[in-house]
Backbone bond lengths (Angstrom), bond angles and torsions (degrees), N, CA, C in turn:
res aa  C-N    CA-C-N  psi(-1)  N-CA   C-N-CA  omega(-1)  CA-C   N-CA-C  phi
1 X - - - 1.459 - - 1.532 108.87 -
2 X 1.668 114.74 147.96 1.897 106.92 -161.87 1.722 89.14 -73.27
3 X 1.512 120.54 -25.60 1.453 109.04 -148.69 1.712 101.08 -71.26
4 X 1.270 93.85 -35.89 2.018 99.13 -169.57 2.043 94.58 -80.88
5 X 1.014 120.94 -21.59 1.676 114.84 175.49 1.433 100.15 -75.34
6 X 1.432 118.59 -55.27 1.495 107.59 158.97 1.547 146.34 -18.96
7 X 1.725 92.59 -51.73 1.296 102.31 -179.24 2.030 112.71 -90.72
8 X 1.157 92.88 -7.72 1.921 100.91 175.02 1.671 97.26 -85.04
9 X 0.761 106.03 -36.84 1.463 124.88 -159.78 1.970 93.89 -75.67
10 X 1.391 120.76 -65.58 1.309 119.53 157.16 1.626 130.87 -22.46
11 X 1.547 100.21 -47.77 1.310 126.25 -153.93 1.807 90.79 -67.96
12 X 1.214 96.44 -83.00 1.722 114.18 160.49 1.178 111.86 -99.72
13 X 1.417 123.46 158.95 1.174 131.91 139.24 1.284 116.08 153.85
14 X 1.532 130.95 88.35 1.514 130.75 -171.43 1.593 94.40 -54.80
15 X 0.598 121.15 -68.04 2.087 122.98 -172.30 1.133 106.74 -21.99
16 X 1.484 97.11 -50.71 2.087 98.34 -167.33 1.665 103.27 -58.24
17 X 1.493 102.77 -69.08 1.380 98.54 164.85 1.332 150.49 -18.21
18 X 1.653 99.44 -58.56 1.591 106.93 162.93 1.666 98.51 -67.26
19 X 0.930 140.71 -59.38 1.174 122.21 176.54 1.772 139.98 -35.11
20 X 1.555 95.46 -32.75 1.594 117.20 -173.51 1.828 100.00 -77.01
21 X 1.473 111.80 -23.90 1.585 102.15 165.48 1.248 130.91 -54.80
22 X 1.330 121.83 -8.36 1.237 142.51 -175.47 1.732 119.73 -112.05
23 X 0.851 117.16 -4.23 1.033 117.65 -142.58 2.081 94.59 -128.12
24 X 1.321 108.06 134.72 1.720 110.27 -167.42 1.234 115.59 -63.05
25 X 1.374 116.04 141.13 1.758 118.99 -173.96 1.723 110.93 -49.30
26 X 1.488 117.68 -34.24 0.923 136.30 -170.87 1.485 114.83 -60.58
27 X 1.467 114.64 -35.74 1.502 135.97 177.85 1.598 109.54 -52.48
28 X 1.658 91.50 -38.29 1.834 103.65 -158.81 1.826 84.44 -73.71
29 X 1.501 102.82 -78.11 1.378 119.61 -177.02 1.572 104.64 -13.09
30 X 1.424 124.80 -71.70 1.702 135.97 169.64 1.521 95.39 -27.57
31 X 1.351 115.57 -76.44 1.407 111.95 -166.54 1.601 138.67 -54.83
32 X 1.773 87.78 -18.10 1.801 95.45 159.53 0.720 127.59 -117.51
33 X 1.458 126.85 14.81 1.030 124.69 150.60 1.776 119.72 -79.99
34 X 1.223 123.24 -26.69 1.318 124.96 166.34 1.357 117.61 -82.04
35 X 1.491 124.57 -9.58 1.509 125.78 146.99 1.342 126.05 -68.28
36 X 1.331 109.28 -25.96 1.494 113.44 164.46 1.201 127.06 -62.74
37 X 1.421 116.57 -41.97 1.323 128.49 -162.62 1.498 86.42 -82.67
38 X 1.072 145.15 -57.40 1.613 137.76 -151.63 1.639 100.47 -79.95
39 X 1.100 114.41 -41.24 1.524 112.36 179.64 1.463 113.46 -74.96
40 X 1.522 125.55 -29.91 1.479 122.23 152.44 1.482 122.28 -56.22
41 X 1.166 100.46 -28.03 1.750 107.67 -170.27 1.738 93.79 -69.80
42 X 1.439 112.03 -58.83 1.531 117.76 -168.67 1.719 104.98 -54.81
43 X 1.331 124.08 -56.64 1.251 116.88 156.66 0.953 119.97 9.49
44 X 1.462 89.63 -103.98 1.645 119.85 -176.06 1.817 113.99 -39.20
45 X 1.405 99.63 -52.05 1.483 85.43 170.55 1.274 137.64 -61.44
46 X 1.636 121.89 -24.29 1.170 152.39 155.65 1.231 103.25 -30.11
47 X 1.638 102.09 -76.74 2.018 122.93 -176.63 1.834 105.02 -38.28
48 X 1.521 103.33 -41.43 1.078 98.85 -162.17 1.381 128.49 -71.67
49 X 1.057 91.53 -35.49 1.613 111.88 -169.65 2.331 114.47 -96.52
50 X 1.335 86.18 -21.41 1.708 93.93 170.10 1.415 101.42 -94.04
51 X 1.524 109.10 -64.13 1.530 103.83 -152.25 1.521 108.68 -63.81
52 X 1.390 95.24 -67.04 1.889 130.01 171.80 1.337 107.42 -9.55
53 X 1.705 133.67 -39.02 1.242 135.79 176.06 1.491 116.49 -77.06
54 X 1.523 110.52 -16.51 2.084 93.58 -162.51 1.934 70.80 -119.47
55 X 1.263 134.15 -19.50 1.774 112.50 160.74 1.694 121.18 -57.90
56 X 1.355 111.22 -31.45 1.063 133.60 -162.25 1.908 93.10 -69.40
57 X 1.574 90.32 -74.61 1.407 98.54 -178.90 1.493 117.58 -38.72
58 X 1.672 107.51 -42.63 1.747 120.68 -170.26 1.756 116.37 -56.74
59 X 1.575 97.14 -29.52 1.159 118.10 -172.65 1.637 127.35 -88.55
60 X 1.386 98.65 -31.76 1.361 125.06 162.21 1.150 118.48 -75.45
61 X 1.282 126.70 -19.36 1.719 116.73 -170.54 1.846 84.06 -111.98
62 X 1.181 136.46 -54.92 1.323 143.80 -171.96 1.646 100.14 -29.08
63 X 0.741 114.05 -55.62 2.079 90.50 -173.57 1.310 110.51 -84.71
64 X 1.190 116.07 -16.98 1.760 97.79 167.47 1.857 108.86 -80.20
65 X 1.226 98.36 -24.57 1.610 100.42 174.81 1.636 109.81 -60.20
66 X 1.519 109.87 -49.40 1.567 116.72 179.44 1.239 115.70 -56.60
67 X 1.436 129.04 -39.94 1.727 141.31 167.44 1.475 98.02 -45.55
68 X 1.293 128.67 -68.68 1.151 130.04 -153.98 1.332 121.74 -84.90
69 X 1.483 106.48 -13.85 1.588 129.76 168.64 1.605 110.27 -48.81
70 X 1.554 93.92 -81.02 1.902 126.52 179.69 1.579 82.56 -24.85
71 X 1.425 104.93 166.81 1.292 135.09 156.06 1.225 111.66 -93.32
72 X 1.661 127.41 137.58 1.338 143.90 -163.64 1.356 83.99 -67.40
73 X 1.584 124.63 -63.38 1.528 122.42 -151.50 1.683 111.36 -89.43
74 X 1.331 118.47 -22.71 1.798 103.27 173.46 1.079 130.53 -63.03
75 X 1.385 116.89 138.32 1.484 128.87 171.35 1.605 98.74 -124.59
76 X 1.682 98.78 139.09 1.356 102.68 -168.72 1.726 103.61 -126.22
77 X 1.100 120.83 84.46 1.261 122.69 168.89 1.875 126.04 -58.35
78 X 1.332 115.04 119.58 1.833 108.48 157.96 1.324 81.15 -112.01
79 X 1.495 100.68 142.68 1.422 138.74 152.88 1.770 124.38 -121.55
80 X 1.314 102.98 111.08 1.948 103.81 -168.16 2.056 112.14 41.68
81 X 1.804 103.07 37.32 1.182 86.24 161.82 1.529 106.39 103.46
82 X 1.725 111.93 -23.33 1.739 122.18 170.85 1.057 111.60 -95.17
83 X 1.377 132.89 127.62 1.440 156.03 173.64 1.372 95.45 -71.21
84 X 1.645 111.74 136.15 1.536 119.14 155.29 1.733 129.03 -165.22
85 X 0.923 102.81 151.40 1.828 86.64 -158.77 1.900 101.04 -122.38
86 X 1.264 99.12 -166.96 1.538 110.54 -177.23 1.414 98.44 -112.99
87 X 1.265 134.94 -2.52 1.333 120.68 -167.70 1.432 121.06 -124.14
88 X 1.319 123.37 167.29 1.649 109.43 -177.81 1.616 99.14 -78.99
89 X 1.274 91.23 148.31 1.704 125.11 179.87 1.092 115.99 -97.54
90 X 1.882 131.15 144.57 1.144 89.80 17.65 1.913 95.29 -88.92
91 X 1.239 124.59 157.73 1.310 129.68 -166.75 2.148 93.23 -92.57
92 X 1.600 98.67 132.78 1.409 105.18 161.71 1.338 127.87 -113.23
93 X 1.670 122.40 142.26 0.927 132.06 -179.79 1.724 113.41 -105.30
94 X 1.208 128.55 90.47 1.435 142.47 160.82 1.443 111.29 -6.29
95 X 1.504 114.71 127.03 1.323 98.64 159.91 1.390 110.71 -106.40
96 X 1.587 92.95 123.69 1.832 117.34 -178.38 2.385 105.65 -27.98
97 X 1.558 98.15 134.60 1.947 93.99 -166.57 1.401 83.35 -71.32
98 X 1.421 156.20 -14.45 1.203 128.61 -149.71 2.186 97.28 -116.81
99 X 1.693 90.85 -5.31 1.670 77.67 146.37 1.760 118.33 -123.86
100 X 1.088 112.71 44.58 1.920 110.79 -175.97 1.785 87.52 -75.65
101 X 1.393 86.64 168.27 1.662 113.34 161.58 1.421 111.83 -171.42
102 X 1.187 107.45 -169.70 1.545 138.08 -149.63 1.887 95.41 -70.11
103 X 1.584 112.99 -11.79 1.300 107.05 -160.33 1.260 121.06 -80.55
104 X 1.428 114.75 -17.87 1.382 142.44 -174.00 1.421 116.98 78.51
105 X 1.543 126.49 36.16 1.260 118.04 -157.56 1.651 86.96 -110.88
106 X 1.071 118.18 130.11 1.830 134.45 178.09 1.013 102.32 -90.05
107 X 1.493 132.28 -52.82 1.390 114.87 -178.20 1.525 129.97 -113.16
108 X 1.746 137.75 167.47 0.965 103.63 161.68 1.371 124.33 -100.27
109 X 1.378 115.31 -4.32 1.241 115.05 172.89 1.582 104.00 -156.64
110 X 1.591 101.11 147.87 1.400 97.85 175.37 1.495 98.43 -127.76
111 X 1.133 111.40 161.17 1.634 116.67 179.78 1.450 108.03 -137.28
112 X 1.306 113.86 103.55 1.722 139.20 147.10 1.354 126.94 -98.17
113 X 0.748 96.70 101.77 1.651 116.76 177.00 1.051 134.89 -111.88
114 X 0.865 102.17 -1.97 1.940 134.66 173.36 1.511 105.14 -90.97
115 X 1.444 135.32 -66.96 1.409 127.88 160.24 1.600 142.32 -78.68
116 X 1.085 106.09 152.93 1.436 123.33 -175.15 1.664 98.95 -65.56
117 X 1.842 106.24 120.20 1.506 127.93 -177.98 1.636 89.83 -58.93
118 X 2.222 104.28 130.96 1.002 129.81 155.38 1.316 123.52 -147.93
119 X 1.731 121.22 146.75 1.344 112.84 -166.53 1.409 95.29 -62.35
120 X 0.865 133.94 -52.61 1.949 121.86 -151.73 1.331 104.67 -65.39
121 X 1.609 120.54 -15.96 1.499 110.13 165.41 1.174 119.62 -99.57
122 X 1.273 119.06 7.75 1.738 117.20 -178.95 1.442 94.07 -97.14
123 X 1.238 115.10 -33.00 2.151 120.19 -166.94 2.235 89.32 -84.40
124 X 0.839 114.23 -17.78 1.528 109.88 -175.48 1.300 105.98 -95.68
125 X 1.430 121.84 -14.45 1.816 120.45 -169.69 1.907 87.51 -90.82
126 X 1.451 116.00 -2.59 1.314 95.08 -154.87 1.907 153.94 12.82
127 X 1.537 80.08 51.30 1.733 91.86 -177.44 1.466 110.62 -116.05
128 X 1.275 105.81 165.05 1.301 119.44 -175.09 1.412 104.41 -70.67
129 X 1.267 135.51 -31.74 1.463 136.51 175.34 1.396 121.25 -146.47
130 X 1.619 119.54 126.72 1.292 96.45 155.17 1.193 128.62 -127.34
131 X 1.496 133.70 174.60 0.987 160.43 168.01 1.298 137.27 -53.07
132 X 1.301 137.61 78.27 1.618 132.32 -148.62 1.492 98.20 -128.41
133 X 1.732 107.48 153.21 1.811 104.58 -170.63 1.345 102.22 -34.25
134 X 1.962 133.77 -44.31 1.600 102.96 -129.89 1.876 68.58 -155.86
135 X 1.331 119.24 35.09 1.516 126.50 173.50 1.213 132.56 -132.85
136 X 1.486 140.77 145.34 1.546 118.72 153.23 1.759 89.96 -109.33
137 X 1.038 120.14 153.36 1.707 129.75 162.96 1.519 89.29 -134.12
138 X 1.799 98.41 150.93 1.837 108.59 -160.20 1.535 70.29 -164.61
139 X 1.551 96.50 159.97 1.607 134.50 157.31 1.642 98.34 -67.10
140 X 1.391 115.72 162.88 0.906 131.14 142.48 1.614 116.60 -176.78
141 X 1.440 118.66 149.37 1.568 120.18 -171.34 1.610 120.19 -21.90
142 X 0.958 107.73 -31.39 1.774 119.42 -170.31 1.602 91.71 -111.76
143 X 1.496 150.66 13.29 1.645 121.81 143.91 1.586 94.61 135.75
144 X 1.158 143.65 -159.30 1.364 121.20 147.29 1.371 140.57 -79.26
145 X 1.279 115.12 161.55 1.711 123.12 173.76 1.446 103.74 -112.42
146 X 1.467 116.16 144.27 1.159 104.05 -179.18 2.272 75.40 -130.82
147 X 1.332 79.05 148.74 1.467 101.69 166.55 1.446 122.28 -142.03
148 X 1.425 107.78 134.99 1.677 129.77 -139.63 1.908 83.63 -102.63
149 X 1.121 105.77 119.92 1.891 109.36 168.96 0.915 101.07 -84.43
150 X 2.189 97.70 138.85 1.433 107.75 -152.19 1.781 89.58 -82.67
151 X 1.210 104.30 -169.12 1.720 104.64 -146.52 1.662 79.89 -110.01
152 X 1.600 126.54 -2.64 1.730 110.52 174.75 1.069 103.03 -101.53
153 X 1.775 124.77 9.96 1.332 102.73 -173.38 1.692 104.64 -93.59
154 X 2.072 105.08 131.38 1.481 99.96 157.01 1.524 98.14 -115.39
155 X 1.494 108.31 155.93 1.482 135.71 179.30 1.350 125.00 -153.83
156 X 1.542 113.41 148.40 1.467 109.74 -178.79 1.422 107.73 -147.88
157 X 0.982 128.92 142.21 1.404 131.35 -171.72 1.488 129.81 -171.77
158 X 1.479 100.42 125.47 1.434 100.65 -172.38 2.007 104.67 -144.03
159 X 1.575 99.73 -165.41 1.296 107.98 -155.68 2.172 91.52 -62.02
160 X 1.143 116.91 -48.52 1.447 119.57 161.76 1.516 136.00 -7.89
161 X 1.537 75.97 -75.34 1.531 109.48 -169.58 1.515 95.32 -66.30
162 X 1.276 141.18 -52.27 1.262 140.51 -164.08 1.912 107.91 -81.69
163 X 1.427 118.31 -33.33 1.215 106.27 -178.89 1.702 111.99 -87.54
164 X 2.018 106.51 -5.93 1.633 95.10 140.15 1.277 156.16 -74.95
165 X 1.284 92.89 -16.96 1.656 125.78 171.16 1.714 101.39 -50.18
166 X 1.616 99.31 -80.95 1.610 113.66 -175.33 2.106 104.76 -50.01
167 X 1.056 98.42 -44.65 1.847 92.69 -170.31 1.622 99.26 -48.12
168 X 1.405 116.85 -41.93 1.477 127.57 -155.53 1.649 101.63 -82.33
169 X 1.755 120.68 -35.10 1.153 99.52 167.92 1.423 120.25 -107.02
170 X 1.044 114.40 16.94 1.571 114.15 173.91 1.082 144.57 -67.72
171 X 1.973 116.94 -8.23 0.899 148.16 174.10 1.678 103.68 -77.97
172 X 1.540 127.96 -41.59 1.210 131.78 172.10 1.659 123.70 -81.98
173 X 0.819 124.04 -17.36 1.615 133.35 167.41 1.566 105.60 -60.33
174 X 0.979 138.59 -10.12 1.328 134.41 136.43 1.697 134.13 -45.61
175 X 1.176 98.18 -69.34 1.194 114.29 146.55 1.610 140.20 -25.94
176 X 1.081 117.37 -47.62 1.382 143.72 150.34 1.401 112.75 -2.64
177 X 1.719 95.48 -79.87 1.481 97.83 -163.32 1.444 127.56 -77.32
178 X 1.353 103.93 -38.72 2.271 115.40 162.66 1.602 97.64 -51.24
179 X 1.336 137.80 -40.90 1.328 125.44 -160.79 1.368 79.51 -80.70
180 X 0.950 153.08 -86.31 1.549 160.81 -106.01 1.939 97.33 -89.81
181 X 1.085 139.05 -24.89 1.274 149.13 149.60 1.658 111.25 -30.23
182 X 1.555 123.73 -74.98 1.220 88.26 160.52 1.444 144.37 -74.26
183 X 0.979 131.84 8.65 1.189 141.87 -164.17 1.758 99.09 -102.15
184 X 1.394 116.12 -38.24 1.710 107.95 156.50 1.439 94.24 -75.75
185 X 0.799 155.05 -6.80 2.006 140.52 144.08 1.413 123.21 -30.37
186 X 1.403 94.86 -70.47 1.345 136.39 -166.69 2.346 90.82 -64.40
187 X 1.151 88.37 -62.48 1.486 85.67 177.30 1.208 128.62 -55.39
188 X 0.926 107.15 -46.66 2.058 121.89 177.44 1.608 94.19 -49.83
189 X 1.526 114.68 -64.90 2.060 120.74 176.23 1.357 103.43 -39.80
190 X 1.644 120.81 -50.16 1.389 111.01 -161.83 1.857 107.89 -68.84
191 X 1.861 105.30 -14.61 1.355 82.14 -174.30 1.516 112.84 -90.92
192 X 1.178 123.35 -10.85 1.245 134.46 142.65 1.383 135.94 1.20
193 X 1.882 81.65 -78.53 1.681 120.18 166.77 1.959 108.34 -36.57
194 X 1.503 101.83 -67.19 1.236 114.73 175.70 1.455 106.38 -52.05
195 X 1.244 138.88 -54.11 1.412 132.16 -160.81 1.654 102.77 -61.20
196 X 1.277 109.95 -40.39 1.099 133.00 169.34 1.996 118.15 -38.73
197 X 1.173 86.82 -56.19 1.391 111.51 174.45 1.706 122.04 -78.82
198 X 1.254 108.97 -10.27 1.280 127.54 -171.69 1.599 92.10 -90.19
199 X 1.409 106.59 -56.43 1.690 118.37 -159.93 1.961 101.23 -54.83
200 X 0.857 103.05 8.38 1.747 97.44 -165.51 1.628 92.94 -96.65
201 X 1.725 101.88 -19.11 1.611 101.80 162.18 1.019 112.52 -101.18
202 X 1.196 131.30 -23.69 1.512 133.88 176.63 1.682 140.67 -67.52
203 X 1.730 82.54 -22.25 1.363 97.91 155.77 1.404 121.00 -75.33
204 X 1.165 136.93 -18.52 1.409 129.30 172.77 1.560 120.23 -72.89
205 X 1.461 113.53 -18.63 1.264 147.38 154.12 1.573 119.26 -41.50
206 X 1.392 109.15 -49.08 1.308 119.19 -151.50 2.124 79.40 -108.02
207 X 1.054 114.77 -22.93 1.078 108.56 -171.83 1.497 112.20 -92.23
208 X 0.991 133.81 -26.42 1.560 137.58 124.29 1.429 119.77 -24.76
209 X 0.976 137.29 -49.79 1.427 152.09 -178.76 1.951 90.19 -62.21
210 X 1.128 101.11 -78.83 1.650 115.90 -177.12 1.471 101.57 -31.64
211 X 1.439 105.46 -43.16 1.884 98.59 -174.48 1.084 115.55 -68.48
212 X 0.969 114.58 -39.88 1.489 131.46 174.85 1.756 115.86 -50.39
213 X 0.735 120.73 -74.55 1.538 134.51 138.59 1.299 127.24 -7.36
214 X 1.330 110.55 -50.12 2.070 119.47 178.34 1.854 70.82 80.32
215 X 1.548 118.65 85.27 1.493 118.77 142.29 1.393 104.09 -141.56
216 X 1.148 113.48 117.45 1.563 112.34 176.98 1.326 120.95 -88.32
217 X 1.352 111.12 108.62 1.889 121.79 -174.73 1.289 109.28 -135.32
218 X 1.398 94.21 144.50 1.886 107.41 168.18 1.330 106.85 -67.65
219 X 1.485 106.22 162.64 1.790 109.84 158.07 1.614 122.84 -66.52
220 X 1.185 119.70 -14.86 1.359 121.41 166.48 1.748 120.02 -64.07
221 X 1.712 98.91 -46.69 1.346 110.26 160.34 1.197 163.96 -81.27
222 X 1.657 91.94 9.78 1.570 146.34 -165.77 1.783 86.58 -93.57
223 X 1.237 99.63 -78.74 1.469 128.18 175.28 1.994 109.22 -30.39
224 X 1.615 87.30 -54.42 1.878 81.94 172.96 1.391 107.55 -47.46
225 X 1.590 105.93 -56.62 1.234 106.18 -144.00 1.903 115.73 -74.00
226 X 1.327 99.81 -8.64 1.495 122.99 176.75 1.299 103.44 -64.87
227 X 1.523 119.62 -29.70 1.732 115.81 -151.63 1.892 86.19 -92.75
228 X 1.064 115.62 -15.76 1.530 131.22 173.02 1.483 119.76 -97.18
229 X 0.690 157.99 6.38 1.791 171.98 -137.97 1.353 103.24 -160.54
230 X 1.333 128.49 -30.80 1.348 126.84 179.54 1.430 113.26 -99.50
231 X 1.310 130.83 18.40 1.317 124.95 141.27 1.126 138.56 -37.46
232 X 1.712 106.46 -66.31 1.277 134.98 -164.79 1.969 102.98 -46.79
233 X 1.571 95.96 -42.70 1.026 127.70 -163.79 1.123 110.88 -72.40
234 X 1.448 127.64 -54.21 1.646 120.09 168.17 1.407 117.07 -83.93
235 X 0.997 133.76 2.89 1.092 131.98 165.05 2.041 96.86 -90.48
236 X 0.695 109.64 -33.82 1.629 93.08 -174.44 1.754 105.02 -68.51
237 X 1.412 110.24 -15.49 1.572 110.68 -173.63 1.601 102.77 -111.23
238 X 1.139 115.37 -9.93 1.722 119.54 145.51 1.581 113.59 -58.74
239 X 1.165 117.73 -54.31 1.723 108.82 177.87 0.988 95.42 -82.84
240 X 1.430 156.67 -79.90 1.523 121.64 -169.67 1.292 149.52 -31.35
241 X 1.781 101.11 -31.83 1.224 100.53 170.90 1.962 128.08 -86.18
242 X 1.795 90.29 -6.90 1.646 105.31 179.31 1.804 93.18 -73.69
243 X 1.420 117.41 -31.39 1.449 119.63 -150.26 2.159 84.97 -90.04
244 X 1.117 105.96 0.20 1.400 97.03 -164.38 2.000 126.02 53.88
245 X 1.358 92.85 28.42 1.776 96.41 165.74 1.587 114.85 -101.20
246 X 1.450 95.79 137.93 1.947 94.92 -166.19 1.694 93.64 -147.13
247 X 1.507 93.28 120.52 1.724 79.96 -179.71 1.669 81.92 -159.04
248 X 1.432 121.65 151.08 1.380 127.58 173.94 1.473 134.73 -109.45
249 X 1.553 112.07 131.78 1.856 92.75 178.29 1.284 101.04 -132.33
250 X 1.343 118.15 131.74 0.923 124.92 -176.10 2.366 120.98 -35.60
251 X 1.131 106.84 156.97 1.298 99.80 -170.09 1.826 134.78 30.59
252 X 1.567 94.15 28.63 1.551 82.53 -170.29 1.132 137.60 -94.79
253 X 1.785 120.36 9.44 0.887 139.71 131.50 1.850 137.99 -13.47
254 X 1.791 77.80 -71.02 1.720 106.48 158.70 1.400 113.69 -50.28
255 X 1.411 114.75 -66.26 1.473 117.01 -163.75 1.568 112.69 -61.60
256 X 1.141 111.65 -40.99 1.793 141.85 -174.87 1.617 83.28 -41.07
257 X 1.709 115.33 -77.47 1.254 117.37 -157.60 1.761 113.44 -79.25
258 X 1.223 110.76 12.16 1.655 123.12 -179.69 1.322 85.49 -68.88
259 X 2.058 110.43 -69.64 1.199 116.29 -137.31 1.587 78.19 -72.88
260 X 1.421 143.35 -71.18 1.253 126.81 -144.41 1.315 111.46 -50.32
261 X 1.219 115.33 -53.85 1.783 99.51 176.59 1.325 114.67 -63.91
262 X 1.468 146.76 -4.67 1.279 129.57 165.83 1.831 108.59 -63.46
263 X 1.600 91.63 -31.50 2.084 109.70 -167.15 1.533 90.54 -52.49
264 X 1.355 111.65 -74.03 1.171 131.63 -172.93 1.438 122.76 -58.05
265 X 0.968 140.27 -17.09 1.478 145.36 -159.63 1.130 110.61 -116.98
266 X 1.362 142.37 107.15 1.629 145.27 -162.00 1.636 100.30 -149.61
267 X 0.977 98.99 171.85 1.758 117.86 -161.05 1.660 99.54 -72.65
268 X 1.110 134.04 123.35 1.729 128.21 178.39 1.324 112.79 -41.16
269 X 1.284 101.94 -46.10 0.989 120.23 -179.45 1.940 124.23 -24.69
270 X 1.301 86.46 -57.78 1.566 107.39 -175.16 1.530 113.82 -56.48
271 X 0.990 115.57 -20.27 1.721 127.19 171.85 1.510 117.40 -124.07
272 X 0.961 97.28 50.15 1.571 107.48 171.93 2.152 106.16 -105.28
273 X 1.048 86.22 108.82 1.895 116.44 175.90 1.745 97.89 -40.11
């Protein structure tokens, strides 16, 4: 088939190359775009069948986990933006043993609402968040955030109210995952899109390579040859990501397609009939 000789042919092949100087921008464009579609397709089937089972599970066990989480007896009132509860304060929320770690955080939320927000009592509740009349304060990578509740919000919520929530959507969480199939489709194309969008730098890349070489090309034809040079390249992060290996180096994208177009890119000269 031309499309899979194409893509061997991409992979290696000074000939093809010298050949692709000739050959209409439009040809290339065709050809990645039907590499897209087949390598999104494999994806997706990938997604489906690895990931799709332990989301599935995550999703399925998650609201009976949330029922049993809540406290039978809290009720958590905002009124114009003031937090207030039924229970003595400050009230703790457990963090579940089958999510602890190394971080030392005991709770996930504590709720005081009764005292005036201070660090030595937010670092002593050791929780991931707490709860203040007219506050949330939370961890986050950069130290804490504290966020001020806006003054229209009213809310009420308890063990009830939440296991009506789940009854009402539980019938659609089925649903979920067939809808969500194309849409990892649709995503896999969009990253494409970007590679796509990348190559408008990447051709200057490949055109460096060419100098190097003694090949004289425009940036338009730099650009073909980018939409071809980047095979090698997504396909090597197609089996890694089927094999589940994920690790990052800086620019290696860039470098990846340096060396391949140096592989590929040789003097015309050298194949001249």
């Amino acid at each position: 088939m031309e499309l899979f000789n194409n893509i061997k042919n991409s992979i290696y092949s000074p000939k093809f190359y010298q050949d692709l100087l000739a050959k209409p921008f439009s040809f290339s464009v065709r050809y990645f775009v039907l590499l897209a579609l087949i390598v999104s397709l494999i994806g997706t089937i990938n997604f489906s069948f690895t990931v799709f089972p332990a989301i599935k599970l995550f999703v399925d066990d998650l609201g009976p986990k949330i029922l049993n989480y809540y406290p039978n007896d809290l009720q958590l009132t905002i009124n114009k933006g003031q937090a207030s509860t039924n229970v003595n304060e400050p009230y703790f929320i457990k963090v579940p043993e089958e999510f602890k770690d190394d971080k030392g955080l005991e709770n996930v939320l504590v709720i005081d609402t009764k005292n005036d927000f201070s660090l030595e009592n937010f670092y002593s509740y050791k929780s991931f968040a707490l709860l203040t009349k007219d506050s949330i304060i939370s961890y986050t990578d950069n130290g804490i955030n504290i966020n001020q509740i806006d003054k229209n919000v009213n809310f009420y919520l308890d063990k009830n109210k939440i296991t009506d929530f789940y009854n009402k959507i539980k019938p659609f969480i089925k649903f979920i995952y067939p809808a969500s199939i194309p849409l990892i489709f649709i995503g896999y194309l969009l990253s494409f899109s970007f590679q796509a969008i990348y190559l408008l730098f990447g051709a200057l890349v490949i055109w460096l390579a060419c100098v190097i070489k003694n090949v004289k090309i425009d940036y338009k034809k730099a650009y073909q040859l980018g939409l071809h040079l980047s095979t090698a390249i997504v396909l090597i992060q197609l089996i890694l990501m089927i094999f589940g290996v994920t690790f990052y180096i800086p620019f290696m994208f860039t470098i990846l397609l340096f060396v391949v177009a140096l592989i590929n890119i040789k003097k015309i000269q050298n194949y001249e009939n």
